[in-house]
N, C-alpha and C positions, 0 to 999 in steps of 0.2 A: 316539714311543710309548714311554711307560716299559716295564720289565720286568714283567710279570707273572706269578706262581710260578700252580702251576697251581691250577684254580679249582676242585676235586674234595675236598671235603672227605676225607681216606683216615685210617680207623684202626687201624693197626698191632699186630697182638696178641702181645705175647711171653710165652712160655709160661714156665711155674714151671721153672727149671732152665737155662736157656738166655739169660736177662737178661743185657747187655752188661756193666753193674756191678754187683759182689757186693757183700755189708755190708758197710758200713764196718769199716777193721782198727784195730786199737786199735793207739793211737801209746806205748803204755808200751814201755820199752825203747829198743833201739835198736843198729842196724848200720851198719857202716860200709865200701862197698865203692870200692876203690879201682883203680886202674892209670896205665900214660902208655901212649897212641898212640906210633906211629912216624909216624903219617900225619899231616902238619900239617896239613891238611883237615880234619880234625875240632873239629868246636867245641865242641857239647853230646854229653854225654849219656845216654844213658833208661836207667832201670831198669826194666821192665813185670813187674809181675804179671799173673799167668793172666787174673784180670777186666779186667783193662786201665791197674787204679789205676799211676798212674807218680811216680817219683824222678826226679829229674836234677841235672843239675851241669854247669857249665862246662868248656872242656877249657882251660887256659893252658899253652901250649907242649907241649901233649899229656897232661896228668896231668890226673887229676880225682878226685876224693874227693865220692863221695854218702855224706852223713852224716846217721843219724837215719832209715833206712828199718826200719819195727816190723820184729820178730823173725816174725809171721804174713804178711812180705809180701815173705820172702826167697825159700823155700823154692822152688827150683821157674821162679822170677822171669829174667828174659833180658837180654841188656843188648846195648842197639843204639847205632851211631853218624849223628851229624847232623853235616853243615857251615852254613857263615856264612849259607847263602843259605836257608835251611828242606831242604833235599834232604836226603832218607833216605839215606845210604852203606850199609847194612849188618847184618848180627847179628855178635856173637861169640861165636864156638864155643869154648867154655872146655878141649876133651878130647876125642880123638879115639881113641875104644874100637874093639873087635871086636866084630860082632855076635853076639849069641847067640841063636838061638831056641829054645825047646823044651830049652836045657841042651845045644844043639849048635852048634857055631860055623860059620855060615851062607859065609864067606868073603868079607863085606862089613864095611862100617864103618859107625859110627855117630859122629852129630856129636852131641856133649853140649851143650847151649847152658842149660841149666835150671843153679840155683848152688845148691848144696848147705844144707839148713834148721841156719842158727845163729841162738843166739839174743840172742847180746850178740859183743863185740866187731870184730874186722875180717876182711875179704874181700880179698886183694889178686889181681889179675890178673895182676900183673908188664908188661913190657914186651908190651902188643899188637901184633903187624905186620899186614901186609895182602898177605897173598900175592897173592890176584886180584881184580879188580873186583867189590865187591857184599859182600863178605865178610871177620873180619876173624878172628885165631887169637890166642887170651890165650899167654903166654908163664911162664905157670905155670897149672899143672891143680889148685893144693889149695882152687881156691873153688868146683871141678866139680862139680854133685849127679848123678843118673843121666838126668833128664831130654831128650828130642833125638830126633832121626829118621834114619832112613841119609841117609849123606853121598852126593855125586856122583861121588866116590873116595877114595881111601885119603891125602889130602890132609883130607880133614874138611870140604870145599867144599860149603854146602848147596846143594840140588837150586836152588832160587829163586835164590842170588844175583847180583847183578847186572841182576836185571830186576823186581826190585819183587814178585817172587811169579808174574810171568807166564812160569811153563815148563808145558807140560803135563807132569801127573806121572800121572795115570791111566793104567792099561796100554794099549798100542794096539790090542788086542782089544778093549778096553770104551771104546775113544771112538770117540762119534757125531761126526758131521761139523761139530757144533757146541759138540760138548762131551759127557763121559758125562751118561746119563741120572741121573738124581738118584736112581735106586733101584740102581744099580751101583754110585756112591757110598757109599749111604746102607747097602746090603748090606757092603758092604764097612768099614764103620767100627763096626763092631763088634769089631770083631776084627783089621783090616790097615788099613795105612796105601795110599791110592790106589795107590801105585806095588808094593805086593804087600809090602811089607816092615812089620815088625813094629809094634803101633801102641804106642805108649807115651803109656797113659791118664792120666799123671799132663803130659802136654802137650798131646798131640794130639785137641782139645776146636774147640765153636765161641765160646769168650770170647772178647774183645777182646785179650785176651794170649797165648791161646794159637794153634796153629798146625793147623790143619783137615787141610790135604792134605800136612802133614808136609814139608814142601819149605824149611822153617829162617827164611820170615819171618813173622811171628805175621800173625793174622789185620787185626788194626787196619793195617796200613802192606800187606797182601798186596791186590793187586789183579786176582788171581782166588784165590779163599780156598780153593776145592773143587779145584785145579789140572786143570782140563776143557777149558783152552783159550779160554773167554770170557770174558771183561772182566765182573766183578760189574757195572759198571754195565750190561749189558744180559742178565744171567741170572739168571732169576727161580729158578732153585733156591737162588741167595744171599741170597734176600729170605723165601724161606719162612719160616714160624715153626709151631706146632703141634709142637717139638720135636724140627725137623729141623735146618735151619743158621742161615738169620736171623744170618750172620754181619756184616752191613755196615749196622749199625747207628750207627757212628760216621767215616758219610762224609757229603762234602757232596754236590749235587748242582744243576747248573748251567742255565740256561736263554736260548738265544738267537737273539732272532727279528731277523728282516731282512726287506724287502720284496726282491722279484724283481730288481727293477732295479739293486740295489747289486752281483747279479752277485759273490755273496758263494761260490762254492766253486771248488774246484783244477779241475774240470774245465771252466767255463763262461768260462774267460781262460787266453790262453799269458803276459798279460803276471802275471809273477809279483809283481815290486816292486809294481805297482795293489794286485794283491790282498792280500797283504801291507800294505800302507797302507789297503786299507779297513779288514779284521780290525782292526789298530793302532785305529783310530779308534771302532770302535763298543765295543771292552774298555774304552777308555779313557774312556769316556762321551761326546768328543766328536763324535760322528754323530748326527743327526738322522733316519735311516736305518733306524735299530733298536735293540735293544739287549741287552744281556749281562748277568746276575748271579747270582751265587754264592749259595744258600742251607742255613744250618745249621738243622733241622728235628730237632729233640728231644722225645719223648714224657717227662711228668715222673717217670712208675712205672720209665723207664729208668734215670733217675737215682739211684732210691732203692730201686730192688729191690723195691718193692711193686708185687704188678697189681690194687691197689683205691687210689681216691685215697684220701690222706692226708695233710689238710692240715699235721698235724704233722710230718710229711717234709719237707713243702717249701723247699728250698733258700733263704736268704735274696737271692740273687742268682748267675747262670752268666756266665763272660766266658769268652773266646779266646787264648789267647797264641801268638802266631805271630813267634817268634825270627827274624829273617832274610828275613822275607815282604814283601819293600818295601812293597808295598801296603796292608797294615796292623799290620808290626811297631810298637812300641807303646817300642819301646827308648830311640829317640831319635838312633838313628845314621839313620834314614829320616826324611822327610814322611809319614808314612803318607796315601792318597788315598782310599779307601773309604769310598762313603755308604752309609746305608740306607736302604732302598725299603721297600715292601708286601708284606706279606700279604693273601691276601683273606679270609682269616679272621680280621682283624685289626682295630684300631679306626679313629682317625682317621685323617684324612689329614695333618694337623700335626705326627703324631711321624714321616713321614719326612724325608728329605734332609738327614738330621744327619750329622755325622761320625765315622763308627764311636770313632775313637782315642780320642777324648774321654765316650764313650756308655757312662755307668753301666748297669745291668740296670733295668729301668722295667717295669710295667704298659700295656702295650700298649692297651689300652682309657682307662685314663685318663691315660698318659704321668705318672704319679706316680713317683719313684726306688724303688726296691726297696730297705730300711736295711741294709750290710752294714757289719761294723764289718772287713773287709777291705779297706785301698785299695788296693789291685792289683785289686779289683773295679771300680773305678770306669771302666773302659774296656775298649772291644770288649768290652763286656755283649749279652749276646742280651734280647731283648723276654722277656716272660712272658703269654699268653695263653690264656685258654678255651675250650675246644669243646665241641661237644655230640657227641656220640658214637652216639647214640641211643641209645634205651631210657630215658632219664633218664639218662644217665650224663655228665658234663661233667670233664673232663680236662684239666689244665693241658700248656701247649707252651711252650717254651723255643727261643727262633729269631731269626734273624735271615735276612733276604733285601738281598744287601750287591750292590753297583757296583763294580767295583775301582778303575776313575777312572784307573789310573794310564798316562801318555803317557808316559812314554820310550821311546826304541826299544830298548829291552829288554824290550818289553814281554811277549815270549814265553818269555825266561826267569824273568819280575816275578810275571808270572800263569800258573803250570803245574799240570799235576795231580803229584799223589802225596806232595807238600809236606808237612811235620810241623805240626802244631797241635796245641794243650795244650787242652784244656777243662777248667776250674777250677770244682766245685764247690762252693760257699761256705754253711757253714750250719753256726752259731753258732761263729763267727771261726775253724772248721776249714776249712782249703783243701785242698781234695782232687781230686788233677788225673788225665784218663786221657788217652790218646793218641788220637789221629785226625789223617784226612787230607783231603786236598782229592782226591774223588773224581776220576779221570780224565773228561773234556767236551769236548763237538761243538766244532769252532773256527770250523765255515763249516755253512752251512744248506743245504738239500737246494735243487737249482735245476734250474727246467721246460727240458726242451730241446724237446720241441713238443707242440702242444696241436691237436690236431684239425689244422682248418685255416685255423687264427689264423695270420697271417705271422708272419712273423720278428721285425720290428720289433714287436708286437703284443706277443709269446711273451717277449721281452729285456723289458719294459716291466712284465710281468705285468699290462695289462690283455688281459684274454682274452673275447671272446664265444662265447654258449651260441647252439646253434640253438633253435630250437623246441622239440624235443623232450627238450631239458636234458641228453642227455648227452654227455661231455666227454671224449674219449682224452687221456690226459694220460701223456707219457714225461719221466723225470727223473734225475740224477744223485743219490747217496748224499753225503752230508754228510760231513766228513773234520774227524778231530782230530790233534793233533799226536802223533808217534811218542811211546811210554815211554821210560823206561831200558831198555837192552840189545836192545831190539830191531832187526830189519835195515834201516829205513832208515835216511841219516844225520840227525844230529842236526838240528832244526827242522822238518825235513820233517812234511810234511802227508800221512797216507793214510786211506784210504775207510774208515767204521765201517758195518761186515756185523752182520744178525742186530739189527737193529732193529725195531721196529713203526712201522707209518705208515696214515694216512688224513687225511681231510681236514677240518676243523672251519668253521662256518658261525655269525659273529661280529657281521655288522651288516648290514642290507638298507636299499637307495636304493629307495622307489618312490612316485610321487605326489609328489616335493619334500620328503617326509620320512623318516626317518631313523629304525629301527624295531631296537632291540637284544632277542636272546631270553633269557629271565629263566636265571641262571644262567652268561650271556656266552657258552655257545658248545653249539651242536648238531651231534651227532656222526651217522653212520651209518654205526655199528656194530649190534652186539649182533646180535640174530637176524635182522635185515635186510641185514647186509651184502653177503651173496653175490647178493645183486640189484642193490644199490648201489654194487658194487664187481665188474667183470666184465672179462674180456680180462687176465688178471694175468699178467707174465711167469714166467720158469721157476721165479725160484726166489721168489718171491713165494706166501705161503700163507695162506688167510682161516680166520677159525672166528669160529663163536658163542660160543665157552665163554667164560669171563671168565678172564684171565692175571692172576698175581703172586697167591697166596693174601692177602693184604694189601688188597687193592680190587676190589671188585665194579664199578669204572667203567669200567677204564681199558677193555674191548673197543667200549664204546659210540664210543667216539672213533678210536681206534687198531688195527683190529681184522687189521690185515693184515702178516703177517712176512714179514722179509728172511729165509729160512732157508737161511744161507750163512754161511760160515765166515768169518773175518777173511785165511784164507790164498785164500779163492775170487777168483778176477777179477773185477774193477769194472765188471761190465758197465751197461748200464740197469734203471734199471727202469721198470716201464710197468699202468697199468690203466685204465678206462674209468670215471668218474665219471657217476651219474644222477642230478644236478641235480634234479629233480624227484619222482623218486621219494623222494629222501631228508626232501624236503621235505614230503612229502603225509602219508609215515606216521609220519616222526620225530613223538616224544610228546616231552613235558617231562620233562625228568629231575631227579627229588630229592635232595637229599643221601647219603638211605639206600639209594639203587638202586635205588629203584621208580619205576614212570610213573605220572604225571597223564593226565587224560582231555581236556585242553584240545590238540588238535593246535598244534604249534608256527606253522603258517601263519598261523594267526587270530591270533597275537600281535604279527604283521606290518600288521595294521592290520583292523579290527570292519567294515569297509565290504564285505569279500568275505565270503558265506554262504556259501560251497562253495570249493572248492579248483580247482574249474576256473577260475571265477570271478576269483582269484587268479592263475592262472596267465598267463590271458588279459591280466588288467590288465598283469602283470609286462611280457610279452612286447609288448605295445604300446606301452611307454613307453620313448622314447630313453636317458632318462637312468635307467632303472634299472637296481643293477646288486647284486652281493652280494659282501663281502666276505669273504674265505676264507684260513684257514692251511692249506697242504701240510706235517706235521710228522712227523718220523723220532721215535722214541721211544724210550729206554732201559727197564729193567725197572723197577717200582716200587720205590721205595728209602722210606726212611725218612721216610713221609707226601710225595715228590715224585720227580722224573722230570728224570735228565738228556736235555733236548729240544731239538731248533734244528727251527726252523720260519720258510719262508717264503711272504710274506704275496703275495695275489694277487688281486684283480678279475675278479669274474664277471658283465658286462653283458649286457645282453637282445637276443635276437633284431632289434630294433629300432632298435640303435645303429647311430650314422652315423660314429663314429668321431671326428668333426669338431665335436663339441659341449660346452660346460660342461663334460660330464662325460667326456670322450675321454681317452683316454693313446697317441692314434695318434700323435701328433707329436711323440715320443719326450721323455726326461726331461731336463728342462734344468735345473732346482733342486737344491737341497745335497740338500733333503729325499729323494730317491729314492723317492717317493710313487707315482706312476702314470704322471706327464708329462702330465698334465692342465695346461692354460694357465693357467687359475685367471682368463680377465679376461672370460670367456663368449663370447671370438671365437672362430672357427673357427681351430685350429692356430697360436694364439701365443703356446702354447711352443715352437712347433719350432726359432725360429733355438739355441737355448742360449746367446745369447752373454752382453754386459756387459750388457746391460741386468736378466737374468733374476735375479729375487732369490727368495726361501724364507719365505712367512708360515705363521705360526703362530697360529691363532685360539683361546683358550680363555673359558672363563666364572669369573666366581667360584665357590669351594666355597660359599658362606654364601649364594648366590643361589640361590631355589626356580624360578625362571623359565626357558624356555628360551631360543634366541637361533637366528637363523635367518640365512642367510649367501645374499645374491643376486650371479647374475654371479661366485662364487668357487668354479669351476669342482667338483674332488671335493668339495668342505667343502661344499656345498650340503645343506641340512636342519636338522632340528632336535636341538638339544643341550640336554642336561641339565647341573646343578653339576660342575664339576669335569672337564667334558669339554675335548679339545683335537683340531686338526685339523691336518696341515700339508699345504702347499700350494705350488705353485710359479706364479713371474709375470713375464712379460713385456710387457705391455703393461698401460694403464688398467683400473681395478675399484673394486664399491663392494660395501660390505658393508652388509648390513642389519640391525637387532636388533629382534627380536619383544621387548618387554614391559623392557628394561633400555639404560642409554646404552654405547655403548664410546669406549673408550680406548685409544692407542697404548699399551705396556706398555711398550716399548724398541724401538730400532732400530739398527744398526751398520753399518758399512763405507761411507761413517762415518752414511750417511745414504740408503738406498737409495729411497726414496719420497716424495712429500709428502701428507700426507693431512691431510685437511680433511674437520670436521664440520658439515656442509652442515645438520644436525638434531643434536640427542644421539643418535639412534639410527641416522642415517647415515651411516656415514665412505667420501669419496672419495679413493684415494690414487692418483697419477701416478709409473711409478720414475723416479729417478733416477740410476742406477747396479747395479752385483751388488751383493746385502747379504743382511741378517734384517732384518725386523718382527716385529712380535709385538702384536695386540693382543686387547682383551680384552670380553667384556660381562659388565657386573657389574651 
């Protein structure tokens, strides 16, 4: 199953004052700031202004010279260090003052990190050192301006360094067990910096350059911006906007799903190297199991400081520069591997599976290039696309939703969070770059420990049966991502992410032998039904109707249930009671704008049941019926998406035998990690796993309007539309059948696992012949 970004159209509103990019700054003039590192680590780098707009320069054996940054983009502006691999090292503190408050000197210090406004010639820093990890000290104070926040001591050490922005800096009176409330904050930043010390307005702002909770690393590269203890990617006070923070505006945000059976998180295997080698393999694209991808999501009024469109603004083309990013550095000292995937708000299906490195900025609806007379535009360009917004309002988006692809076993250090990226504005041959980063993301998906009283082997498999009465105790494990900078586990390690959202989504239903998807791909129950549909919730699990994240009115519909626990709380389980059926009876269809239809979702399930008992009934009589389902942890809403892992799981009817087409009782013997379904319509044969057992994959053509019907191939049983695909595992004899089109092998490997033979055009019988792939197709 490829990546899919989520399917929730969300319109992000930033408020007059608070936009991530300010106007453009006039390039007449010019300055020129200089220095050398001590630290031969260092490679590029950054000059940031307040709004985010950045400078940079190479470091050759520690010296660098930014030359030509205007005289309006001095003032005020921070300079940070990068090494070889994209990893943030640090800010430099230009001056290490005495505080004063009130014209009285407080008996604290102040780290100066802002460079003092000139308007022509040079800045020099002198020799930089690096006293401690995170942080670095100029070696001359005359390029100092007043700008900067109390230091951690009389050293100049800012509060953040060394962990990417994650200390808490809020006072211990005023933090909640998940972080202060956003009105202790938000009280407080009028006047004091979180940690009680003095605020220094001319820094401590929500821009992309400047520095929120005062803790010395600016907002763009801080990965908790309000210092409260929560990772912006799951605290919706960092996503506000209406003039509050809307500080993480210029992050990515990742998505990945897995089925059950891949047995994708730290707690569900002691063997570490497995898991380790799975993770490896579905980053890398090669699993067939699930999948991983990174998505840059841009509103276009962000880019140009307007919040009304304006076609006149529009950028001639947006690209990515990512220095040192193996996977899609663009230098030439890499392969870069990164493809691009979909959006579902996007056009065809032809512009994806390209190669980021080579991918100018295009028109996403008709894959036309975007004209920039920039060639450093011409690669890891983001799409440009339309929305509708409502009201009439239609919005350009600037994005891209990337694969990272890349297999080496490095791959944990190839693909990490907090990485440096350039985003390059391009429009009329001015190139104008701000800074961001690759948002911190889930590394392993949430995994079932038990279900009712689905066995064991049942529960590993994630095919799981409903009783009768549809509902489902369902206990599970927390999803884990890799530790940050400076925090306490050791390096690589894997821990639990607390303080998520989760519920369960309802994506494709088996019954009658076909195969019935709900308009929109997925039904939630949330919103004001959930405390019916969601019951038995452990301790620190909390439900609500409201709608979370000021930014989208959907996400409670789906997601409606929080972890409300700390990242420092114990990994315990969590646990609630799914009702199948109720979810089913009252869930509406949901719109784009948040409102319901009046067509119940069951009737979309097939026009043959009048009544939903009706339905129910047929459901639970049929062996082979069953419903497809994601259990998904959710981050906060971010910038139009959702760092999310989610896995994928089987919900068959009271009526299953276990032993049928449609079974996953005899455990999973294929690449694919589908269900463990046999796929050859016998009773249990997939269970040996052994060399005979191969991995098909059945799809249609996109340009076919027909659909194609699949006999004796066990899950994949139903009917499909263009563009669909199914995978499936086999060990013995199977034949496939096509309603209305011939098929065709597409490929096969290792070197040859089956032989199949078209007995008709629209028959193929294949026999294995060894473990491998097939793949074929109706077109």
């Amino acid at each position: 199953m490829g990546l899919r970004r989520n399917l929730i159209a969300v319109a992000t509103v930033v408020a007059a004052g608070v936009s991530v990019f300010g106007a453009p700054i006039d390039a007449a003039g010019g300055v020129t700031v200089s220095g050398k590192f001590a630290d031969a680590a260092v490679s590029k780098v950054l000059l940031v202004a307040s709004t985010g707009r950045t400078f940079s320069a190479r470091a050759s054996g520690g010296s660098f010279s930014i030359a030509g940054v205007p005289a309006s983009g001095v003032k005020n502006a921070s300079v940070h260090a990068v090494d070889a691999t994209g990893k943030y090292l640090g800010p430099v503190v230009l001056k290490v003052a005495k505080e004063v408050n009130r014209k009285k000197a407080t008996g604290k210090y102040k780290s100066i990190v802002g460079l003092k406004g000139v308007t022509k010639g040079k800045l020099s820093l002198g020799t930089i050192k690096n006293p401690s990890t995170g942080w670095y000290r100029a070696g001359s104070s005359t390029a100092a301006g007043t700008a900067g926040s109390r230091s951690a001591d009389k050293t100049g050490k800012p509060r953040g360094a060394g962990t990417a922005g994650r200390t808490v800096i809020v006072k211990g009176a005023s933090v909640h067990k998940n972080g202060a409330s956003w009105g202790v904050v938000h009280a407080m930043a009028g006047t004091t910096c979180p940690d009680g010390g003095p605020l220094d307005p001319l820094f401590n702002g929500t821009k992309a350059g400047q520095d929120l909770d005062c803790d010395g690393v600016m907002n763009a590269i801080d990965v908790d911006d309000n210092g409260d203890g929560s990772l912006d990617m799951t605290d919706q006070k960092s996503t506000e906007s209406g003039g509050k923070q809307n500080t993480i505006n210029l992050m990515t945000y990742a998505d990945f799903r897995l089925q059950q059976s891949a047995g994708v998180n730290a707690r569900a295997t002691t063997d570490t190297a497995a898991l380790i080698s799975r993770i490896k393999s579905v980053l890398s694209g090669s699993s067939s199991s699930g999948s991983f991808g990174i998505s840059i999501f841009l509103q276009e009024r962000m880019l140009t400081n307007s919040m009304e469109e304006n076609p006149a603004l529009t950028p001639d083309g947006v690209w990515v520069e990512c220095a040192g990013i193996k996977w899609c550095d663009t230098s030439g000292q890499f392969t870069p591997t990164a493809k691009i995937s979909g959006f579902s708000e996007g056009g065809p299906s032809n512009q994806t599976g390209l190669s980021w490195n080579t991918f100018a900025s295009s028109d996403y609806s008709s894959g036309t290039g975007v004209p920039t007379t920039v060639e450093a535009a011409k690669k890891n360009g983001l799409f440009r696309f339309s929305r509708n917004t409502g009201g009439g309002r239609t919005d350009h988006i600037w994005g891209a939703n990337l694969t990272p692809a890349w297999s080496g076993d490095d791959v944990f250090t190839a693909i990490r969070a907090n990485d440096v990226l350039q985003l390059h504005v391009v429009k009329g041959g001015v190139d104008t770059v701000y800074t961001m980063t690759v948002s911190p993301f889930l590394m392993t998906v949430p995994y079932v420990k038990s279900a009712g009283t689905n066995a064991t082997d049942r529960v590993a498999a994630g095919t799981l049966q409903l009783d009768a009465s549809g509902k489902l105790p369902l206990t599970f494990y927390r999803p884990q991502r890799l530790v940050l900078e400076g925090e306490s586990a050791s390096s690589g390690s894997l821990i639990p992410q607390h303080n998520l959202n989760y519920g369960v989504t309802f994506e494709q239903l088996y019954l009658g032998n076909q195969m019935y998807r709900p308009q929109g791909s997925e039904i939630g129950c949330g919103a004001e039904d959930y405390a019916t549909n969601y019951t038995g919730l452990s301790s620190t699990l909390k439900g609500s109707a409201t709608q979370y994240g000021a930014q989208d009115g959907l996400a409670n519909q789906f997601w409606p249930i929080k972890d409300d626990s700390a990242d420092t709380a114990a990994d315990d389980d969590l646990s609630f009671t799914l009702d199948v059926k109720n979810c089913l009876q009252t869930a509406l269809q949901r719109t784009d704008n948040g409102g319901k239809g009046t067509t119940p979702i069951w009737k979309t399930f097939g026009t043959s049941h009048s009544t939903f008992d009706a339905f129910w009934s047929a459901f639970n009589a049929d062996q082979f019926a069953k419903l497809e389902v994601v259990l998904a942890g959710v981050g906060a809403p971010m910038t139009s998406g959702y760092n999310r892992a989610g896995v994928q799981l089987q919900l068959f009817s009271s009526a299953w035998t276990g032993s049928s087409n449609n079974s996953g009782s005899s455990g999973n013997s294929g690449s694919s990690g589908n269900s463990g379904s046999s796929g050859s319509g016998s009773s249990g044969s997939g269970s040996s796993g052994g060399s005979t057992s191969f991995s098909i994959t059945a799809t249609s053509d996109s340009s076919s309007g027909v659909g194609h019907t699949f006999a004796n191939a066990g899950n994949c049983n139903g009917s499909y539309g263009p563009g669909s695909n199914c995978t499936i595992s086999a060990s013995s004899a199977f034949t496939i059948t096509s309603a209305g089109s011939a098929i065709t092998v597409v490929s096969a490997s290792n070197p040859n696992p089956a032989t199949c033979v078209n007995t008709d055009a629209k028959t193929l019988s294949c026999t294995p012949n060894g473990a491998g792939t097939i793949t074929f197709r109706a077109t």
